[in-house]
C-alpha positions as CSV (number, residue, x, y, z in Angstrom):
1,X,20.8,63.8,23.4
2,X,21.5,60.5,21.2
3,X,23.7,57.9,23.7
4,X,26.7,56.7,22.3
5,X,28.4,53.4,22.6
6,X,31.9,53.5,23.5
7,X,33.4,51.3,20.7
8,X,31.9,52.9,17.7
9,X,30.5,56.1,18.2
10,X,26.8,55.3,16.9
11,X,24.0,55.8,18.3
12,X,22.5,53.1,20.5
13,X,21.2,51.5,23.9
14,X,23.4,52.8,26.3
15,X,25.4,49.9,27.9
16,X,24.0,47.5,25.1
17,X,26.1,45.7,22.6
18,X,26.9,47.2,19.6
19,X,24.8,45.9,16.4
20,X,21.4,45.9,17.5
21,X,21.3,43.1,19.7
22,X,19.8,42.6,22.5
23,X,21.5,40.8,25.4
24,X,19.9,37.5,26.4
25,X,19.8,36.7,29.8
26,X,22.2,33.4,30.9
27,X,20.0,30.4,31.4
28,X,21.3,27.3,32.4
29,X,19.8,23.8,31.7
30,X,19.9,21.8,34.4
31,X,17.9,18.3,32.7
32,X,18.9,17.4,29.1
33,X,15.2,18.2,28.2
34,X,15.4,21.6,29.0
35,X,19.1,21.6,27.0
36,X,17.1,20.6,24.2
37,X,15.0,22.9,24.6
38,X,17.1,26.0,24.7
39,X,19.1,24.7,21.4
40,X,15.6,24.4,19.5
41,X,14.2,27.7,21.0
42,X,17.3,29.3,19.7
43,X,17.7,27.7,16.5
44,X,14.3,28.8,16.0
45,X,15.0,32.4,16.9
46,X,16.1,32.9,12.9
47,X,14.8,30.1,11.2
48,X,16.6,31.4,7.7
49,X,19.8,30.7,9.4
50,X,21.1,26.8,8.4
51,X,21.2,24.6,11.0
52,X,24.6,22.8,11.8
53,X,24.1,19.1,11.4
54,X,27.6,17.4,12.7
55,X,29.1,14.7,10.3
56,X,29.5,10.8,11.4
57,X,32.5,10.8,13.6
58,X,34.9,8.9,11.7
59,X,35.1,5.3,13.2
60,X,39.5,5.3,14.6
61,X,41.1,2.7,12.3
62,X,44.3,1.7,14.0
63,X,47.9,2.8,11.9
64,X,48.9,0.2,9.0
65,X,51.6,-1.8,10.2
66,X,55.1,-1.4,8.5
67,X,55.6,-2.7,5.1
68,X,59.5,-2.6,5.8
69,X,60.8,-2.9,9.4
70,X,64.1,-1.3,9.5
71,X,65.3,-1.6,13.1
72,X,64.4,-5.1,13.6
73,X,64.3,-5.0,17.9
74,X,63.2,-6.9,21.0
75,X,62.9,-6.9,24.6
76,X,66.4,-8.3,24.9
77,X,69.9,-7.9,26.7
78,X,72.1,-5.9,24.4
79,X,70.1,-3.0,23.0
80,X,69.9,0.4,24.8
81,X,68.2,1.8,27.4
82,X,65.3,3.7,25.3
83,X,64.9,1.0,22.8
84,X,62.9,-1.0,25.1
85,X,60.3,2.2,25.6
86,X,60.2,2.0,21.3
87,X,59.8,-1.9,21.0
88,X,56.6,-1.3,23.9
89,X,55.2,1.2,21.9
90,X,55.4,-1.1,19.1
91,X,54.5,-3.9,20.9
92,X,51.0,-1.9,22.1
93,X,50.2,-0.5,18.5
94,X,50.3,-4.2,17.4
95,X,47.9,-5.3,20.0
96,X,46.0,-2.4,19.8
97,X,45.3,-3.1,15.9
98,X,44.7,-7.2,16.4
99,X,42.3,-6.3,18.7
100,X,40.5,-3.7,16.2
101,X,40.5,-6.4,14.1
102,X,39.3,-8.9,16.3
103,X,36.4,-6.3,16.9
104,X,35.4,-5.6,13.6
105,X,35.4,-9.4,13.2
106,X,33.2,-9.7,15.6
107,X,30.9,-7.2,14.2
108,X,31.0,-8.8,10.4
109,X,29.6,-12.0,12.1
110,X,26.9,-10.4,14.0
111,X,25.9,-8.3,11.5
112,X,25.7,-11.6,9.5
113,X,23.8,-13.3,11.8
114,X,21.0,-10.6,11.9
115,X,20.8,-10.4,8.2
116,X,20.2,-14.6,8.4
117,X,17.8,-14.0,11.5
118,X,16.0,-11.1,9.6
119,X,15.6,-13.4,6.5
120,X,14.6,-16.4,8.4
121,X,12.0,-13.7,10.1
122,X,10.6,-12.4,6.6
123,X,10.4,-16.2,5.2
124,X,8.1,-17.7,8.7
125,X,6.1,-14.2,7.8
126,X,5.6,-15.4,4.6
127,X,5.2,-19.2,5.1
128,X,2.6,-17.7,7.8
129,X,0.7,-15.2,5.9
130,X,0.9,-17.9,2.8
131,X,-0.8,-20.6,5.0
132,X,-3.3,-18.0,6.3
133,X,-4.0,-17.2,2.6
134,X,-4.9,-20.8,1.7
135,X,-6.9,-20.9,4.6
136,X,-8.9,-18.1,4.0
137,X,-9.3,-19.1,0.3
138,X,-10.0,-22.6,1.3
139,X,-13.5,-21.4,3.2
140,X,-14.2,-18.8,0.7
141,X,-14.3,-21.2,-1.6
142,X,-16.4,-23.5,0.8
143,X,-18.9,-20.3,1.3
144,X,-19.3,-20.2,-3.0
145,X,-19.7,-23.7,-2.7
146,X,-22.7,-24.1,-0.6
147,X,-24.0,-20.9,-1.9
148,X,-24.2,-22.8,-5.0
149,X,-25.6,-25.5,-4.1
150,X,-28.4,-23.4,-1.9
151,X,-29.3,-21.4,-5.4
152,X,-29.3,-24.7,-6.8
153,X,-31.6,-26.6,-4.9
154,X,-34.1,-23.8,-4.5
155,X,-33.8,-23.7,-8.4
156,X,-34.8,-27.5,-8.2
157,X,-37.4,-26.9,-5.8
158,X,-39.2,-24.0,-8.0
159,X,-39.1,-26.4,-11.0
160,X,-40.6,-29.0,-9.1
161,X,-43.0,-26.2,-7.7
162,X,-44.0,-25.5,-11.4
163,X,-43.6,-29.5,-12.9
164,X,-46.3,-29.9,-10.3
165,X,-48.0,-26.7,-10.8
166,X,-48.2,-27.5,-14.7
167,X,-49.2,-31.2,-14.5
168,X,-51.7,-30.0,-11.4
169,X,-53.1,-27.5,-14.6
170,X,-52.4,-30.2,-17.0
171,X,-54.9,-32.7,-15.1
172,X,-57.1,-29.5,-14.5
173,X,-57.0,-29.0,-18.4
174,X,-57.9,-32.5,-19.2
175,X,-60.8,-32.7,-17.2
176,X,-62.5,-29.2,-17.9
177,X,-61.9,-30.2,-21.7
178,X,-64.1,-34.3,-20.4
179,X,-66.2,-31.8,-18.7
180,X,-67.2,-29.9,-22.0
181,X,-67.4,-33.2,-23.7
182,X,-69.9,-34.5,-20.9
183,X,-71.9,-31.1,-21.5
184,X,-71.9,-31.5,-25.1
185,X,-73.0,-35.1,-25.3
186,X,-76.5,-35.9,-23.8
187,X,-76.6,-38.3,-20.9
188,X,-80.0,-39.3,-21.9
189,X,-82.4,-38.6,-24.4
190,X,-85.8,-37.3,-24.0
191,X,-88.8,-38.2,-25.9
192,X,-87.6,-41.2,-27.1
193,X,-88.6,-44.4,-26.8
């Protein structure tokens, strides 16, 4: 025996709700984490389902003030007993939109100033990072530099090393070639008188 649902006649959970679901149990956050939390775990129930991302609110611009005033009116004696409630509402609109005004003054400048404070930022970076730069060029070049001059004097030293070493055979040369001339020429002669 198949249990029916009252509304529509199908077959189903008894007591359940009709098209399948189930019934999820009623939890209530009680930290804004755990709020959080149960939007994300249910958003990520169907993940094929688009989440709703909210628009900006619309910053409230206060109402354009009247090109053409036709009932030109003041707090004064003479006019009637409501037109004093009309001239306050007036009166509060107009404040309410000089001060808007005065607001979003006062946001143009700071906004200003942060641009000039960003920029002045980025160009003491640069001056900065530029002066490191130099400096680090500065003693790389100094490093090449004595580098340089060590490859250079070791050069010097190994052609002194082998001037001497060639004069040293040079001198060497010279006297093995007086030598042979010694042992070719007779220091004395025998048998003669």
């Amino acid at each position: 025996m198949a249990a029916y649902t009252q509304k529509n006649n199908k077959p189903g959970k008894p007591g359940g709700k009709p098209g399948g679901k189930e019934a999820q149990p009623l939890i209530i956050a009680k930290t804004p984490a755990d709020e959080q939390r149960l939007k994300l775990e249910r958003l990520m129930r169907n993940p094929d389902k688009p989440a709703p991302i909210p628009d900006r609110a619309k910053e409230w611009n206060p109402r354009a003030p009247p090109e053409f005033v036709r009932d030109v009116m003041g707090s004064s004696a003479g006019a009637g007993s409501g037109e004093f409630h009309v001239y306050r509402h007036l009166r509060r609109r107009e404040y309410q939109r000089q001060d808007f005004l005065d607001k979003v003054a006062a946001k143009q400048d700071k906004d200003k100033e942060y641009l000039q404070k960003v920029e002045l930022n980025k160009k003491a970076a640069e001056e900065r990072t530029a002066k490191r730069r130099n400096k680090r060029e500065k003693l790389k070049q100094k490093k090449l530099l004595a580098k340089k001059a060590k490859q250079e004097e070791k050069n010097q030293q190994e052609a002194e090393e082998n001037s001497e070493s060639s004069e040293e055979d040079k001198k060497e040369e010279k006297e093995e070639e007086e030598g042979d001339d010694d042992a070719e020429v007779p220091s004395f002669i025998m048998g003669r008188k």
